[in-house]
C-alpha positions in Angstrom: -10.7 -57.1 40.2 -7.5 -56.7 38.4 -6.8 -59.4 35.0 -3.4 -60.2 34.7 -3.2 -62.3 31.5 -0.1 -64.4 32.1 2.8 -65.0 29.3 5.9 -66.8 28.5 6.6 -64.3 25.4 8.5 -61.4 27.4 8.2 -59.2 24.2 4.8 -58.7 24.7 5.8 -56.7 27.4 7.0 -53.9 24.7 3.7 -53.9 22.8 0.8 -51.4 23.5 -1.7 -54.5 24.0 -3.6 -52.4 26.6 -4.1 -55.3 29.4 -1.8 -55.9 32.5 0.8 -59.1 31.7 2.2 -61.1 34.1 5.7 -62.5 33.2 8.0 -65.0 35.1 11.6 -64.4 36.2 12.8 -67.4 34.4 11.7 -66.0 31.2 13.7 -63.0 31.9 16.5 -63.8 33.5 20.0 -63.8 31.9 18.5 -62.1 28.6 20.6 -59.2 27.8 18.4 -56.7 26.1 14.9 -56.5 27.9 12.0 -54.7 26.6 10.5 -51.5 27.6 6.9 -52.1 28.8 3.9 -49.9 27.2 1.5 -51.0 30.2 1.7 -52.4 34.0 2.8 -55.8 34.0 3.8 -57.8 37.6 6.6 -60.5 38.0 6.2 -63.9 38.9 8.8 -65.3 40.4 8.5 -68.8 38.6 8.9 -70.7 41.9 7.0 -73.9 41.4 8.8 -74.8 38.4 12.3 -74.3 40.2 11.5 -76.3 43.0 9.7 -78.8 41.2 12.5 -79.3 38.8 15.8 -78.6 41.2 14.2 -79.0 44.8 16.1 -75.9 46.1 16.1 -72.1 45.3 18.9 -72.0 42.9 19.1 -68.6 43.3 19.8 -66.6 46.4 18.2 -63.5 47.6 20.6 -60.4 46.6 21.0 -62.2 43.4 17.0 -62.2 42.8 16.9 -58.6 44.5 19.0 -57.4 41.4 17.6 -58.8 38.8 14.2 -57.3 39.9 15.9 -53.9 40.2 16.9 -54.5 37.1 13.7 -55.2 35.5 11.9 -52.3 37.8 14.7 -50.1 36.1 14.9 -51.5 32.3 11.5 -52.4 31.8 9.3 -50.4 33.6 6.0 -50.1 35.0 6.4 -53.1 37.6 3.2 -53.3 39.7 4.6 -55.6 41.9 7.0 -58.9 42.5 6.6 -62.1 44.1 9.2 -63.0 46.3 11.1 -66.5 46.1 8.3 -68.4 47.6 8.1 -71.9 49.1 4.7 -73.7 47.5 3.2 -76.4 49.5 1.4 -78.5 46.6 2.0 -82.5 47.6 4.3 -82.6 44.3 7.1 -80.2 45.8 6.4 -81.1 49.6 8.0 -84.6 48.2 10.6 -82.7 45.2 11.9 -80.8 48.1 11.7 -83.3 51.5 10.5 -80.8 53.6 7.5 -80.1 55.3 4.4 -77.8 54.9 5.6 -75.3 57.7 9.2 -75.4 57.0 8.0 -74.4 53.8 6.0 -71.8 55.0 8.7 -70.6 57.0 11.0 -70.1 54.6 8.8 -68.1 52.5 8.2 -65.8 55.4 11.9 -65.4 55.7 12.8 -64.9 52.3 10.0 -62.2 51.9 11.6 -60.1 55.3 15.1 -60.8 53.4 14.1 -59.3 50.0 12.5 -56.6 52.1 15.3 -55.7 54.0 18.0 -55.7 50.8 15.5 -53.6 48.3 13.1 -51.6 50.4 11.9 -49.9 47.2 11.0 -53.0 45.6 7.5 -53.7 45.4 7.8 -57.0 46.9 4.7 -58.6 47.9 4.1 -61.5 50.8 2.7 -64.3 49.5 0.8 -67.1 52.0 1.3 -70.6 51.3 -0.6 -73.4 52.8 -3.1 -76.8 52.1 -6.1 -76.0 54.2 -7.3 -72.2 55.6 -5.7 -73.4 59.1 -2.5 -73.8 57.1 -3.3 -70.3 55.4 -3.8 -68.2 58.8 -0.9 -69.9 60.2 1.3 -68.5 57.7 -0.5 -65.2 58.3 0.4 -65.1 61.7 3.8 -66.2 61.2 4.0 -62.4 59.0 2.0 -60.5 61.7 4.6 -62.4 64.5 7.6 -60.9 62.6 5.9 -57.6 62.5 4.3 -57.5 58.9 1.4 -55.7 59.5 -0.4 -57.7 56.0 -3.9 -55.6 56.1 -1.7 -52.2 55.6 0.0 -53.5 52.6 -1.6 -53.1 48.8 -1.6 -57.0 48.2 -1.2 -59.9 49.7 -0.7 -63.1 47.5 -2.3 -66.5 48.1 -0.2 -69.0 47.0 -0.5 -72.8 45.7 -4.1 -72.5 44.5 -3.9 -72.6 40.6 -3.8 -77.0 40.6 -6.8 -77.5 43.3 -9.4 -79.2 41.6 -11.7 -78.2 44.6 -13.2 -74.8 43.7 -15.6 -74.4 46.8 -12.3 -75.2 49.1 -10.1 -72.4 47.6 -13.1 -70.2 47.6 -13.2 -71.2 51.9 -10.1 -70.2 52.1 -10.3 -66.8 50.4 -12.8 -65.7 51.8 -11.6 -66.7 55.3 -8.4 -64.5 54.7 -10.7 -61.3 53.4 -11.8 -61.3 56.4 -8.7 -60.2 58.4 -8.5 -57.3 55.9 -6.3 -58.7 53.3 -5.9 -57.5 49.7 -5.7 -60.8 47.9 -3.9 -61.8 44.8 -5.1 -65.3 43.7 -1.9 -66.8 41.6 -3.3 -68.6 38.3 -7.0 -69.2 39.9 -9.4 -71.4 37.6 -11.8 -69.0 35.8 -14.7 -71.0 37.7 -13.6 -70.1 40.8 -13.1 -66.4 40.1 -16.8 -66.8 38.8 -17.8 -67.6 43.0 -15.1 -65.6 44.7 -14.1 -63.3 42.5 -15.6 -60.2 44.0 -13.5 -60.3 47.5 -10.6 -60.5 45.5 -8.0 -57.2 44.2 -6.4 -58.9 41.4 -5.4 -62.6 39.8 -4.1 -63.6 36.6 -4.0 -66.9 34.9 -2.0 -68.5 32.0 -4.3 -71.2 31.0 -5.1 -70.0 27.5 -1.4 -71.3 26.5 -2.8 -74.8 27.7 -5.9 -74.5 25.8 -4.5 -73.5 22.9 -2.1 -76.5 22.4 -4.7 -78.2 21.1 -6.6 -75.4 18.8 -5.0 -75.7 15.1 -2.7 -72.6 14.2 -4.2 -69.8 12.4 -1.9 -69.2 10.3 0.8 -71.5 8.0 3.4 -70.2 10.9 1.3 -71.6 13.5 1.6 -75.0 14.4 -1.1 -74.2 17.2 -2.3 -71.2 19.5 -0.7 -71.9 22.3 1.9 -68.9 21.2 -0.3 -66.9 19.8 -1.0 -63.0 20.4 -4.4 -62.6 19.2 -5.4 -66.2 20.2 -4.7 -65.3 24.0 -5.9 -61.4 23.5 -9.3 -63.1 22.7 -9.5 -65.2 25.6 -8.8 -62.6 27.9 -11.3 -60.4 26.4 -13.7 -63.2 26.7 -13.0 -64.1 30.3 -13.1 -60.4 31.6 -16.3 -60.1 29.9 -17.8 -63.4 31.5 -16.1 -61.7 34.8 -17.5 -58.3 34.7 -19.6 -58.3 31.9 -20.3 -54.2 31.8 -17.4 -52.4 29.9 -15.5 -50.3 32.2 -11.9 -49.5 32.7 -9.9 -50.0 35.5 -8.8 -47.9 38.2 -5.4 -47.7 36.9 -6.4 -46.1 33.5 -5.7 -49.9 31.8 -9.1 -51.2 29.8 -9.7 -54.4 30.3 -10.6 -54.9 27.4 -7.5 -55.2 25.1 -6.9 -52.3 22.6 -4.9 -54.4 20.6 -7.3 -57.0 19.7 -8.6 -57.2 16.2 -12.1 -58.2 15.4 -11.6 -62.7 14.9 -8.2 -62.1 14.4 -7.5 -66.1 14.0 -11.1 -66.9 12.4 -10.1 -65.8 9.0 -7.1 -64.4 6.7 -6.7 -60.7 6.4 -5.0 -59.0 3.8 -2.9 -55.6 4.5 -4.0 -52.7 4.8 -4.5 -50.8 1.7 -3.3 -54.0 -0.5 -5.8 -54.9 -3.3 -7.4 -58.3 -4.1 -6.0 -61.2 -5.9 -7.5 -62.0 -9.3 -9.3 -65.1 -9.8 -7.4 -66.1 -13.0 -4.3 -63.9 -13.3 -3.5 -63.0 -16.7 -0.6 -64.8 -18.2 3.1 -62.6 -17.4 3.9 -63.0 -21.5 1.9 -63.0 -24.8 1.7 -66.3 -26.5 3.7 -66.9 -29.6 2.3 -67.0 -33.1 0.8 -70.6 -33.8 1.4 -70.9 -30.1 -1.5 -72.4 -27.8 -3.8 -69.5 -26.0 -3.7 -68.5 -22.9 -6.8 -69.9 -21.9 -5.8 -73.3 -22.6 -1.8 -72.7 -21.8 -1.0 -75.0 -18.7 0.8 -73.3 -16.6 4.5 -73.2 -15.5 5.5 -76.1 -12.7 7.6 -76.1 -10.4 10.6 -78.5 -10.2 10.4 -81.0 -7.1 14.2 -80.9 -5.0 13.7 -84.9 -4.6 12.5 -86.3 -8.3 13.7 -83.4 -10.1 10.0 -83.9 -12.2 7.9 -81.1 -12.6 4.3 -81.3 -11.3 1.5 -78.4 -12.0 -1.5 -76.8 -9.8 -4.3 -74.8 -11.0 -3.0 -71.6 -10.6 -6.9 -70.1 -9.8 -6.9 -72.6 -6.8 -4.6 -70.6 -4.4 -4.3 -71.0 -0.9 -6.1 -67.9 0.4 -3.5 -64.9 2.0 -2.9 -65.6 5.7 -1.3 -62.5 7.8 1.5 -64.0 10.5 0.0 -62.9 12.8 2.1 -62.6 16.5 
């Protein structure tokens, strides 16, 4: 199974971090300088936050078509793209009005649409649905409009990531793998990948950006992980582990586990390379005058405060230790 380690930082993309990204289009639309991607990456197409916030596609479908051609062209490396999906959580059944099929009709539609603007897109269909009757009705719905889905590379499975019900989601995957789909799970919980994981071709996940919310920064730039670089490159080397935990490399030539990463990156300061340690009690930058007190007893110089104007002193041996910023 294929990792994508999901982001919201679109210059990652230009870093040679060795794992697969996945990266929304509202994160890179309307940006005028894109990145030039060092490894595969796929596009999300940032759906569920669209329609949970607006209710409606804002966007239509030559528009979107574009600004994937664009990123397929600029960037580079696209695996894949989701279309402008419909998701069917109860949350946007009720932002929206609609129901679950008209939902999954419209996803079927837009996915034929996209198809038949860019051709050369790697567009992929996604299924949406509640319950695996839901899930082979949408499949039918493809197959009815003559989408033969166990001929294409991937098929995605939409409006799993917020089920709390691990041994339903894992019903329903394995009730599509049978009809000789290859499945992308979007943002599956790690548990579940742990049961169902093996019938799956790829899935990806963002869920170390949550977690790290609440993990203190490791640096003085770092008000918390949930932005951090090396912080999510250490979750994702821990979760493929826990995954698949012999060391291999993946069929397309990207290791899954990430080149990039240093050894406890955030567990402790690092000083550059070749850069030689601080002195525990610096010498003083002056001799002292004649008569003058020594330098072992000289207090050393404060600094004055912007608000009181007073001067106040810190031991000078009792330095915060060097901390590398780090992302």
């Amino acid at each position: 199974m294929r990792f994508y380690l999901g982001t919201h930082q679109p210059s990652w993309l230009a870093r040679d971090l060795g794992v697969p990204l996945l990266v929304s289009h509202r994160r890179l639309a309307g940006r005028r300088g894109l990145p030039r991607a060092s490894s595969p990456w796929a596009l999300d197409s940032g759906g569920f936050t669209e329609l949970s916030l607006h209710g409606r596609w804002r966007t239509d479908a030559a528009t979107y078509a574009t600004a994937v051609r664009r990123y397929a062209t600029e960037i580079g490396n696209l695996d894949w793209a989701a279309p402008r999906d419909w998701m069917t959580e109860d949350t946007v059944l009720a932002r929206t009005g609609l129901s679950l099929r008209t939902h999954q009709r419209r996803t079927v539609t837009d996915y034929l649409r996209l198809r038949d603007l860019a051709p050369d897109l790697p567009f992929i269909p996604v299924l949406q649905g509640q319950s695996i009757t839901d899930y082979h009705r949408c499949a039918d719905l493809y197959e009815h409009n003559g989408v033969d889905l166990a001929t294409l590379p991937l098929v995605g499975i939409g409006s799993v990531c917020r089920r709390q019900h691990t041994a339903e989601v894992e019903t329903i995957v394995r009730g599509l793998t049978t009809r000789g789909y290859r499945l992308h799970a979007f943002g599956a919980k790690i548990l579940g990948l742990d049961r169902y994981g093996d019938t799956i071709t790829s899935s990806d996940s963002m869920s170390w950006s949550f977690s790290g919310r609440y993990v203190p920064g490791c640096s003085p730039t770092h008000r918390s992980e949930s932005n951090c670089l090396y912080f999510a490159l250490s979750w994702y080397r821990r979760v493929t582990q826990r995954l698949d935990p012999a060391p291999h490399t993946d069929t397309t030539g990207t290791s899954t586990v990430p080149q990039a990463e240093r050894s406890d990156p955030c567990s402790k300061a690092q000083r550059p390379p070749g850069a030689s340690p601080a002195p525990a009690d610096p010498a003083p930058a002056t001799p002292s005058r004649p008569g003058g007190p020594s330098p072992a007893t000289r207090r050393p110089p404060g600094k004055r405060t912007p608000t009181t104007g007073r001067r106040h002193h810190r031991d000078q041996t009792q330095r915060r230790p060097w901390t590398p910023r780090c992302c």
